[in-house]
MIPA-867902 format. One record per residue (C-alpha): residue in three letters; x, y, z; residue number from 1. Coordinates in pm, whole numbers, plus 50000, padded with zeros to 5 digits. Layout:
<sites>
SITE res    xx    yy    zz   n
SITE ala     X     Y     Z NUM
...
</sites>
This chain:
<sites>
SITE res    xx    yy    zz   n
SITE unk 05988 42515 36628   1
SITE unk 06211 42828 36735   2
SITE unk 06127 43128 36913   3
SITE unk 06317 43424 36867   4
SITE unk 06345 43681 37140   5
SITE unk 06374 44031 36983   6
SITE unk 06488 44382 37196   7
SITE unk 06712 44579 37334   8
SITE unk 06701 44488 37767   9
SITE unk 06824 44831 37869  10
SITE unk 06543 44990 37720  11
SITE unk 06240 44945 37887  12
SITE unk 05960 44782 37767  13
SITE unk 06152 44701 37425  14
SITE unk 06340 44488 37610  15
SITE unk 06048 44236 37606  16
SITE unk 06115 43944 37345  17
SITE unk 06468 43959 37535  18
SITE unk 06325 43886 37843  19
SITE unk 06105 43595 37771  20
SITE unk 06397 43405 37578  21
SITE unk 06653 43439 37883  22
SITE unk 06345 43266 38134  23
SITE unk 06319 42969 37834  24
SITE unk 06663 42920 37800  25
SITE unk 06701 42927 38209  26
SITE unk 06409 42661 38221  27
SITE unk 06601 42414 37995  28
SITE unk 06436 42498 37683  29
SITE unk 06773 42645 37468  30
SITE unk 06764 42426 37172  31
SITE unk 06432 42602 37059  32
SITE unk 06542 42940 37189  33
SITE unk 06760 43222 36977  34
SITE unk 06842 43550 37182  35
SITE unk 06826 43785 36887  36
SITE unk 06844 44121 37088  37
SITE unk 06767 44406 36912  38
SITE unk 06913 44315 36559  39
SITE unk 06743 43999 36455  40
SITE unk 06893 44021 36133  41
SITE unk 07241 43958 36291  42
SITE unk 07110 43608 36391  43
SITE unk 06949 43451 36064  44
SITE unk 07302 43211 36023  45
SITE unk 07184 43075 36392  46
SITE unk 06836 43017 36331  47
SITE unk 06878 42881 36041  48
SITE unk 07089 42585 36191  49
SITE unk 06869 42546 36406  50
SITE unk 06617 42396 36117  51
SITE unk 06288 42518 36236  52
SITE unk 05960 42450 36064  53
SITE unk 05783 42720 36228  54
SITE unk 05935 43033 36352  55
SITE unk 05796 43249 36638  56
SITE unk 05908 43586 36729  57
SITE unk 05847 43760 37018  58
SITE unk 05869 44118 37039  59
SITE unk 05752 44448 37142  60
SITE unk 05485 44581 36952  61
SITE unk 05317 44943 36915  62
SITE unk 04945 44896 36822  63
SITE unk 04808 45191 37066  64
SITE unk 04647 44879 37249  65
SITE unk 04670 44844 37629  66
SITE unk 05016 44805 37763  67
SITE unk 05092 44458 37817  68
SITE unk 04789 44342 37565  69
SITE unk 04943 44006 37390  70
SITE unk 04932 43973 36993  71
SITE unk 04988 43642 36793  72
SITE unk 04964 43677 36439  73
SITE unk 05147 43555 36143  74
SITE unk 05415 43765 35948  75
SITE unk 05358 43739 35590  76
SITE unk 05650 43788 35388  77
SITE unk 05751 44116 35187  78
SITE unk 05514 44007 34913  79
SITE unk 05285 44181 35124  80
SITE unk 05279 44545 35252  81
SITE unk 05442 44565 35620  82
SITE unk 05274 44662 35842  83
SITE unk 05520 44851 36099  84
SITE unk 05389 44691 36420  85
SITE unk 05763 44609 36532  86
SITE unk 05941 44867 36732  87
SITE unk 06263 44718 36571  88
SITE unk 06393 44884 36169  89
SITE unk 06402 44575 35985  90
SITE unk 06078 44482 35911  91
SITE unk 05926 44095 36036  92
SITE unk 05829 44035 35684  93
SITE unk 06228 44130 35533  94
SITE unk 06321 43859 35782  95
SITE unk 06093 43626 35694  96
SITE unk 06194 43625 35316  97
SITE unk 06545 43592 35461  98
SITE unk 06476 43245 35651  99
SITE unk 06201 43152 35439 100
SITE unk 05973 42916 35765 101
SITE unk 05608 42986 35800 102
SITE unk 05687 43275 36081 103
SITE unk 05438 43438 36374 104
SITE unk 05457 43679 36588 105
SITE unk 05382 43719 36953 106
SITE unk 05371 44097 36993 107
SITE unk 05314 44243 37366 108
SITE unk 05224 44652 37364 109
SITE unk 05482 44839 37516 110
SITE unk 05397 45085 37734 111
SITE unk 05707 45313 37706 112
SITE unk 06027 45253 37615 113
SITE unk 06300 45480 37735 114
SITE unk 06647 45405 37730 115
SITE unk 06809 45323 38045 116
SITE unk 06416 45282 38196 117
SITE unk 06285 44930 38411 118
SITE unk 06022 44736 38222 119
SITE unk 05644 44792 38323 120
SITE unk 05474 44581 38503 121
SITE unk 05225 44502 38282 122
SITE unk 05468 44441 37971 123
SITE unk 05661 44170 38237 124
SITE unk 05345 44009 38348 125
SITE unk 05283 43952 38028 126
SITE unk 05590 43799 37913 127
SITE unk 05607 43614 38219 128
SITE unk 05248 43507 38068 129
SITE unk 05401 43396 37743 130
SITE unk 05685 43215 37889 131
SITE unk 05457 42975 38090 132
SITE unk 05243 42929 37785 133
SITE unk 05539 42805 37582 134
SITE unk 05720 42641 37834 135
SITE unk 05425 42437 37869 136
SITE unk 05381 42389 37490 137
SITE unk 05744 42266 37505 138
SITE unk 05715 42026 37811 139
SITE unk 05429 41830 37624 140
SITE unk 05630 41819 37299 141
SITE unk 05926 41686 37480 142
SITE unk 05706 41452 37623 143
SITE unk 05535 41336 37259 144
</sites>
């Protein structure tokens, strides 16, 4: 398993995916972390060594939901239409084809994203949310 933090940190709420993957890696959890930033593409050679058999990415979303609302859903590959949820250009399901791992995404609604601008509250608590979620998952797998 591999989670994938996707954004850009110095803008806003975008910076989300970015944000969750720094707390993992400073909680000890690195070998199932990539920092992808906001060019995921740039980072298939690393996940890929990284052997997962399930990928999760977590990024911003834009689903006109409530900022900070949390989305986990799977990303079929480009066999299906995309559906442009990502605030990112490449879309999830190009990158999926590209690593070719049963892939989901946890998607938090931005509520603005503005370069140069602090992330909401809402989109933090939310990733701060996340983050104890997996690290949790992780502690009882290291554990197994």
């Amino acid at each position: 398993m591999v989670f994938v933090g996707i954004g850009n940190p110095l803008s806003g709420d975008d910076g989300v995916g970015f944000y969750v993957a720094r707390k993992l890696i400073k909680k000890g959890f690195g070998e199932y972390v990539v920092v992808a930033g906001p060019n995921p593409e740039l980072h298939i050679r690393k996940i890929k060594e990284k052997k997962p058999d399930v990928l999760i990415l977590i990024d911003a979303v834009d689903m006109g939901l409530k900022p900070g609302c949390i989305l986990v859903a799977p990303v079929p590959g480009s066999e299906f239409k995309p559906v442009p949820i990502s605030t990112h250009s490449i879309p999830l399901a190009i990158l999926v084809d590209m690593l070719q791992v049963k892939t989901y995404l946890i998607g938090i609604q931005v509520e603005k994203i503005e370069f140069g601008a602090e992330m909401s509250r809402s989109v933090r608590e939310a990733g701060d949310t996340i983050t104890e979620i997996i690290t949790s998952m992780l502690s009882d797998r290291d554990v197994a």
